[in-house]
Backbone bond lengths (Angstrom), bond angles and torsions (degrees), N, CA, C in turn:
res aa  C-N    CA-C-N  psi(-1)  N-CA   C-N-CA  omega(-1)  CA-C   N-CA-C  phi
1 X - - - 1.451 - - 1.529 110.58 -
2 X 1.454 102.87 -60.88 1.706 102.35 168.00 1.802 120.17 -52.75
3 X 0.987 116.50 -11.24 1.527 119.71 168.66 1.263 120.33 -95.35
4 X 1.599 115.39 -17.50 1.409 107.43 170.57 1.469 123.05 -82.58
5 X 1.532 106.76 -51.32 1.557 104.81 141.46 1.499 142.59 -2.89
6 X 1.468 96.88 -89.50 1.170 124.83 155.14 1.730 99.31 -12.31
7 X 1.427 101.40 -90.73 1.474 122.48 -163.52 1.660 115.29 -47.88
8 X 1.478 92.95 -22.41 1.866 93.43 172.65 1.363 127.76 -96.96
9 X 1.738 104.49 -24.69 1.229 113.33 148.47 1.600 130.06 -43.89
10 X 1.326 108.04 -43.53 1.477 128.37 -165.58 1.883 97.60 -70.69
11 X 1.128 101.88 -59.22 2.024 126.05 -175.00 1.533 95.13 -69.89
12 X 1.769 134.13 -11.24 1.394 114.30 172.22 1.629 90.33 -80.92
13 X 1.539 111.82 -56.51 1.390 136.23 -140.74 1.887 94.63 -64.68
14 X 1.193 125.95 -17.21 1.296 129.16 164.55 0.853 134.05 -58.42
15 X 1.725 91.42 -70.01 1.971 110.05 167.01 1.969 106.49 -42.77
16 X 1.462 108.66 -60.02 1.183 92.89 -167.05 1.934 113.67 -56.92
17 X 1.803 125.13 -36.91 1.029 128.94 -162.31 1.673 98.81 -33.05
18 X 1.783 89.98 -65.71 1.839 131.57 -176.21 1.661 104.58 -36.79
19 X 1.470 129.12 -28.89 1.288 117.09 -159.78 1.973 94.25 -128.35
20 X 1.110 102.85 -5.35 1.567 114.60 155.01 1.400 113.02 -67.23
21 X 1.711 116.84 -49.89 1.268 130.38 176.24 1.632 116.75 -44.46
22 X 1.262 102.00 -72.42 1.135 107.56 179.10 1.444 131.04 -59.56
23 X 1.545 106.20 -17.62 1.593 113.91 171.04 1.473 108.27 -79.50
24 X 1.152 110.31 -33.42 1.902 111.11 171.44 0.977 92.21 -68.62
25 X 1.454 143.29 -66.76 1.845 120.07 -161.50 1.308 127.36 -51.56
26 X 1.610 106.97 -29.08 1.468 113.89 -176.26 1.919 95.28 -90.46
27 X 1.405 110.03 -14.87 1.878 83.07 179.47 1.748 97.18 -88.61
28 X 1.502 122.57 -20.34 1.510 126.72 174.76 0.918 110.17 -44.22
29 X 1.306 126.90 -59.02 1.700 138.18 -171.16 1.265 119.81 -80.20
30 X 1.340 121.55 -6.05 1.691 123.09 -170.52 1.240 142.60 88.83
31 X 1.621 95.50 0.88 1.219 101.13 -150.92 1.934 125.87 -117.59
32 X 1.856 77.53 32.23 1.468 100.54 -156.15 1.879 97.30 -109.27
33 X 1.234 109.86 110.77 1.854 121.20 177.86 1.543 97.13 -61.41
34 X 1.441 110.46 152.58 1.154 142.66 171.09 1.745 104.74 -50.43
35 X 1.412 95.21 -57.11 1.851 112.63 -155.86 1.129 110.44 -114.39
36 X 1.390 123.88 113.15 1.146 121.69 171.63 1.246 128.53 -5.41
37 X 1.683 107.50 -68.40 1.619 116.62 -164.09 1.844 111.03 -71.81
38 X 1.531 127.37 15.24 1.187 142.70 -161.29 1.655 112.22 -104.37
39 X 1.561 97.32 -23.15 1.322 123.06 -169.73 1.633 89.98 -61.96
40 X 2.005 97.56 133.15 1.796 110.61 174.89 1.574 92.81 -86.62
41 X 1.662 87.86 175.03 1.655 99.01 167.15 1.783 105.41 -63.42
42 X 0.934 114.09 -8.96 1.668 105.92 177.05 1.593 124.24 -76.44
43 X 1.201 88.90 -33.93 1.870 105.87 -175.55 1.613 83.76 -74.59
44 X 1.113 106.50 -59.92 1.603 113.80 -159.73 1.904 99.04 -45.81
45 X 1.105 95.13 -69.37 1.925 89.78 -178.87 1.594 109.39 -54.34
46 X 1.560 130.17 -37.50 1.542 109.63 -165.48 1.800 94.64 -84.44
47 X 1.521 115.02 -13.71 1.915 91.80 163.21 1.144 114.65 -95.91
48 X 1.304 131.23 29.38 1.255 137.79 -172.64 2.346 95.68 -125.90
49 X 1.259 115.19 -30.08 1.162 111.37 163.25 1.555 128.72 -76.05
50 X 1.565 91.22 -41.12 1.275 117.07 178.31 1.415 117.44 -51.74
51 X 1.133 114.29 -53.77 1.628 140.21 -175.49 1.094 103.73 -65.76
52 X 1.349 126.96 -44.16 1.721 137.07 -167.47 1.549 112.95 -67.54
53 X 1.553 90.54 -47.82 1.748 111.55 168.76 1.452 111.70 -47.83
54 X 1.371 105.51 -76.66 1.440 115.59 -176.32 1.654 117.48 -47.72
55 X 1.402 113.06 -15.78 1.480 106.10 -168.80 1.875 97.27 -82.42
56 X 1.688 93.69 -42.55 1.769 110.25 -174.22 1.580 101.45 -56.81
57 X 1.491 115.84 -24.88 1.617 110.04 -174.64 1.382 109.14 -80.85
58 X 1.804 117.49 -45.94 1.297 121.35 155.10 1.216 137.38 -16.63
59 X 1.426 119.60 -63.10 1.176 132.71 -166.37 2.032 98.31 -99.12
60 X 0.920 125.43 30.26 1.089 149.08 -150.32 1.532 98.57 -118.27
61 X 1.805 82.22 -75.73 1.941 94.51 -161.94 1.794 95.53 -103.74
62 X 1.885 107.55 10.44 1.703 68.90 151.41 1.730 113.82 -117.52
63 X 1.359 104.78 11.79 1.806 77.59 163.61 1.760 102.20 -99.64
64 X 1.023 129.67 13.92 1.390 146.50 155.67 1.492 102.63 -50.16
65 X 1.135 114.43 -66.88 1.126 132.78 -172.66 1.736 126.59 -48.66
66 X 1.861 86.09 -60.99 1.311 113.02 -170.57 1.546 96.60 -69.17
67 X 1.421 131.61 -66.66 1.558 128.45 -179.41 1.629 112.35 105.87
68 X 1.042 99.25 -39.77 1.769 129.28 177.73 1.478 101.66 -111.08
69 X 1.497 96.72 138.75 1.837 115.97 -173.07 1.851 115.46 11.66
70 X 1.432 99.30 72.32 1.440 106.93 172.64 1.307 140.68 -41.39
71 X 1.840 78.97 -44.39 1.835 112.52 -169.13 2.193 94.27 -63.33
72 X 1.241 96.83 -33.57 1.474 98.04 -156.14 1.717 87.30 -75.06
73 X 1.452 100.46 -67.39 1.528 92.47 -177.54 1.129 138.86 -12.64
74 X 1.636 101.74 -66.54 1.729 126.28 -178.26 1.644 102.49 -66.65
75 X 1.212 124.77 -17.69 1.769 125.01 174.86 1.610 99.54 -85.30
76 X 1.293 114.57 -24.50 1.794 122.42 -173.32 1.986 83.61 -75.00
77 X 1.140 122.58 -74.47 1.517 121.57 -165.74 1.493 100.88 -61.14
78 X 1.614 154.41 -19.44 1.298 157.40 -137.86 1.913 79.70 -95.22
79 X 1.502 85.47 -65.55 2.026 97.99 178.37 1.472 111.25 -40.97
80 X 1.051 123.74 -64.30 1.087 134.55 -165.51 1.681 105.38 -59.73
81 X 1.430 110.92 -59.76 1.709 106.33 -176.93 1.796 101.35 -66.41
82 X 1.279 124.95 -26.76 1.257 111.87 151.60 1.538 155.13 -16.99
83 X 1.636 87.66 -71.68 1.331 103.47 176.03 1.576 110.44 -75.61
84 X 1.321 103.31 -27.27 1.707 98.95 -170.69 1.684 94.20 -68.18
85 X 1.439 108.32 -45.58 1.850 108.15 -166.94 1.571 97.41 -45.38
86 X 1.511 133.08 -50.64 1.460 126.35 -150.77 1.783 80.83 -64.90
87 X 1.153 137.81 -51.74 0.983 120.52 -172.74 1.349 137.69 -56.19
88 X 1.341 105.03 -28.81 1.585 118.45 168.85 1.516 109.50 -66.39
89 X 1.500 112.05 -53.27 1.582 131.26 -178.23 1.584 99.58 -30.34
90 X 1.800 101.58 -56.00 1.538 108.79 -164.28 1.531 120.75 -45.72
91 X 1.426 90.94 -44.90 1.463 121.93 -165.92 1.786 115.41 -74.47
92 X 1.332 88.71 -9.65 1.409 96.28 176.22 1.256 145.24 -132.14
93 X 1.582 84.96 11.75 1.578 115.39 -168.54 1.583 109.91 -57.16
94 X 1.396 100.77 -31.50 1.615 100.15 -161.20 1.489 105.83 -111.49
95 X 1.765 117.43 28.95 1.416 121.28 176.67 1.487 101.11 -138.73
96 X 1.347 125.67 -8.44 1.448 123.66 -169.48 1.602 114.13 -131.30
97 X 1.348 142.81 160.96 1.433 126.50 -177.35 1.664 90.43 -73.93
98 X 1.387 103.31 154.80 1.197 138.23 147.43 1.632 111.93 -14.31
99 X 1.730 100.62 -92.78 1.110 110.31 -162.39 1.602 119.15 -61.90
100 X 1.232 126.00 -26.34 1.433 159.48 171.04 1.476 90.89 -47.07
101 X 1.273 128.24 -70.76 1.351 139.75 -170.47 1.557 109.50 -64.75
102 X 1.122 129.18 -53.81 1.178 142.41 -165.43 1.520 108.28 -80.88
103 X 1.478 112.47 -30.08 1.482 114.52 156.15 1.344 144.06 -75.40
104 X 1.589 92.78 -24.85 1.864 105.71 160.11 1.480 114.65 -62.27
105 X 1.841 121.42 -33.22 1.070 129.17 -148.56 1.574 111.19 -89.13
106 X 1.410 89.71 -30.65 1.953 115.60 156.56 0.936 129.94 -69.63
107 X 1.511 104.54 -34.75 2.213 95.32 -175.93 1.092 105.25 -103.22
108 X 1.368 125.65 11.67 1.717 127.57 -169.17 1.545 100.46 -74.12
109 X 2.026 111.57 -62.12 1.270 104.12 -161.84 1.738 119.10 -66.99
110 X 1.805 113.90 -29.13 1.360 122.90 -166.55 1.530 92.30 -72.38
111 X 1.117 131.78 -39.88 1.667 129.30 171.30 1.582 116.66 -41.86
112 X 1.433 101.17 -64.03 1.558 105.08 162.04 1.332 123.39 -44.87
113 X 1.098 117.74 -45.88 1.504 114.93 -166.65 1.401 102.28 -78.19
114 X 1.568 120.20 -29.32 1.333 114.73 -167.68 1.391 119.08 -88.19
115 X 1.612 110.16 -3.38 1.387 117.74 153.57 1.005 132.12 -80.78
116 X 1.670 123.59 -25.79 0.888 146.07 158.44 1.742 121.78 -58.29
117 X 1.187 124.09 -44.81 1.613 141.37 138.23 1.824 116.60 -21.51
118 X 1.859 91.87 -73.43 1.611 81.27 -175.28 1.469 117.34 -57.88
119 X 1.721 101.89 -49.35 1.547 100.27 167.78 1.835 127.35 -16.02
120 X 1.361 97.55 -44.72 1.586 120.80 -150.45 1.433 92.03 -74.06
121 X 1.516 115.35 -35.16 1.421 128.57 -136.06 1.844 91.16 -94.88
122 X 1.393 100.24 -42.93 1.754 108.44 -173.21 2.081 104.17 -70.95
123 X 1.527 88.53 -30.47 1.580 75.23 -168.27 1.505 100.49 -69.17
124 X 1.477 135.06 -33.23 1.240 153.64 -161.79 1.809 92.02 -55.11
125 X 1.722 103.12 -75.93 1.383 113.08 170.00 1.423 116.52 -31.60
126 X 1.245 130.07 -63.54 1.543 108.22 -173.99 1.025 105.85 -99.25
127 X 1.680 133.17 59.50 1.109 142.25 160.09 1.814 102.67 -119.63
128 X 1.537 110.60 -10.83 1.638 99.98 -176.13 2.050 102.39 -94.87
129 X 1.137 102.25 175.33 1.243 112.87 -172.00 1.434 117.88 -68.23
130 X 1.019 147.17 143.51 1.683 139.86 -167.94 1.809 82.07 -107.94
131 X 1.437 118.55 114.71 1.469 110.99 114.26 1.468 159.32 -3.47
């Protein structure tokens, strides 16, 4: 129980490092608006890469973490960054485009899971017999 935890703690605490990152590069360079609704198509795609990254790193280091049923884990954190996104979505519906929002809110969980997957896939591999 303390390892599953653990492991989702670890796969939140990533995503956020990863999307911390990218908000320092864009305030490094200058190139970061005051107001939400100011944001170019440029900001818009590098938090839209950025975010995508961080979810694939997420779901990454928490079946990393977990060791035991990864796939499930990283679908346990997919939910979780989920439900929080509809909440962000809400909150931002009426300062950000639409589709922008509604597309972060979509590629977040399949990212997770699909880090969570390869994970699944490597532990599988050096679990078969070497020749």
């Amino acid at each position: 129980m303390f390892r599953s935890v653990l492991s989702l703690l670890a796969g939140y605490l990533t995503i956020l490092v990863f999307m911390i990152a990218g908000q320092v590069t864009l305030y490094f360079t200058g190139h970061t608006p005051d107001d939400p609704s100011q944001m170019t198509g440029a900001h818009l795609l590098w938090n839209q890469v950025t975010t995508v990254f961080a979810a694939f790193m997420g779901g990454l280091m928490t079946a990393t973490v977990s060791h035991r049923k990864p796939l499930a884990h990283a679908s346990g954190l997919a939910g979780i960054v989920f439900l929080l996104g509809l909440g962000n979505t809400t909150r931002l519906w009426h300062l950000m485009p639409h589709s922008y929002l509604i597309s972060i809110l979509l590629l977040n969980a399949p990212m997770i899971f699909l880090g969570g997957w390869i994970k699944s896939q490597v532990q599988k591999a050096r679990a078969l017999p070497v020749d």
